[in-house]
N, C-alpha and C positions, 0 to 999 in steps of 0.2 A: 615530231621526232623524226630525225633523218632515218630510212628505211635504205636495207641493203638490196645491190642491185646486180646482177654482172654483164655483159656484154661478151662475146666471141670476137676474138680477133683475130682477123685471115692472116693464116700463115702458107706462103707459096708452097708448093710440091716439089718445086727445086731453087739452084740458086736463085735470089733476086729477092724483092721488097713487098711486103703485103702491101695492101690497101690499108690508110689509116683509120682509126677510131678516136670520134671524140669521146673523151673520156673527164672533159671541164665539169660537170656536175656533180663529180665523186670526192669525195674525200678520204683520206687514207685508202692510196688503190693499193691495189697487191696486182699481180698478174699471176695466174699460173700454167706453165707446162704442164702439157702431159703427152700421154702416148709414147710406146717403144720409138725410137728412132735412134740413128747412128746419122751425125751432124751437128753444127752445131749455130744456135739460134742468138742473134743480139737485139734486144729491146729498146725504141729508140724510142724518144719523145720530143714536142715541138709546142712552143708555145704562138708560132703562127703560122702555123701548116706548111712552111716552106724549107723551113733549117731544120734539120731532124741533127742530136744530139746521143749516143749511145747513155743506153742507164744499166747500169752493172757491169758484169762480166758476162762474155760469151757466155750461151746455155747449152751445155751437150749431154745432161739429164734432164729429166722429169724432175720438176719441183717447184718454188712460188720465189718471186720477185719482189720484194718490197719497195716502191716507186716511193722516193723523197725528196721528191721535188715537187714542184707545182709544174703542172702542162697541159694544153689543151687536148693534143690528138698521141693515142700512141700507135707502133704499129711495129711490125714485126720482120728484118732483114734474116735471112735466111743466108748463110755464109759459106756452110757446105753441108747437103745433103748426101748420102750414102745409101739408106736404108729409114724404111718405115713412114710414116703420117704422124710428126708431132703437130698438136692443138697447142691455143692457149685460150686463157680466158681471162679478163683485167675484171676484178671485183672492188667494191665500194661502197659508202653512204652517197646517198642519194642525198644531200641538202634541200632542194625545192619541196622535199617531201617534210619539211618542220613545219 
């Protein structure tokens, strides 16, 4: 039985692009924001760590991402910061764990 997992993903302090996370062993991810902040964050994804691809809408709240697509690595562009430390976190079924 696939067992749930989550991982942290680096979101910069200011403008610019986190570091990516593989995130291939999940199934149905979600991401979620959080933290006070004033700025606003885009969620991108890549299925060969090279071409990153935006997934949603800019985030300038706190709240959860539903990722539907299939991708290997996600990671976190940061577009404008103002104020505060938003996190995220990409959550999932772990598959190797059946």
């Amino acid at each position: 039985m696939a067992r749930p997992e989550k991982i942290p993903l680096d979101v910069p302090t200011a403008t610019g692009v986190g570091q990516a996370s593989n995130v291939f062993r999940f199934r149905d991810k979600t991401v979620q924001v959080a933290g006070p902040f004033v700025g606003s964050l885009q969620l991108e994804g890549s299925i060969d760590g090279s071409d990153y691809e935006p997934i949603g809408a800019p985030v300038t709240a706190p709240g959860f991402i539903p990722v539907p697509v299939t991708v290997e690595f996600l990671r976190v562009r940061v577009t404008a910061l103002t104020s505060g430390t938003p996190k995220a976190v990409a959550a999932g079924f772990d598959f190797r764990a059946e």
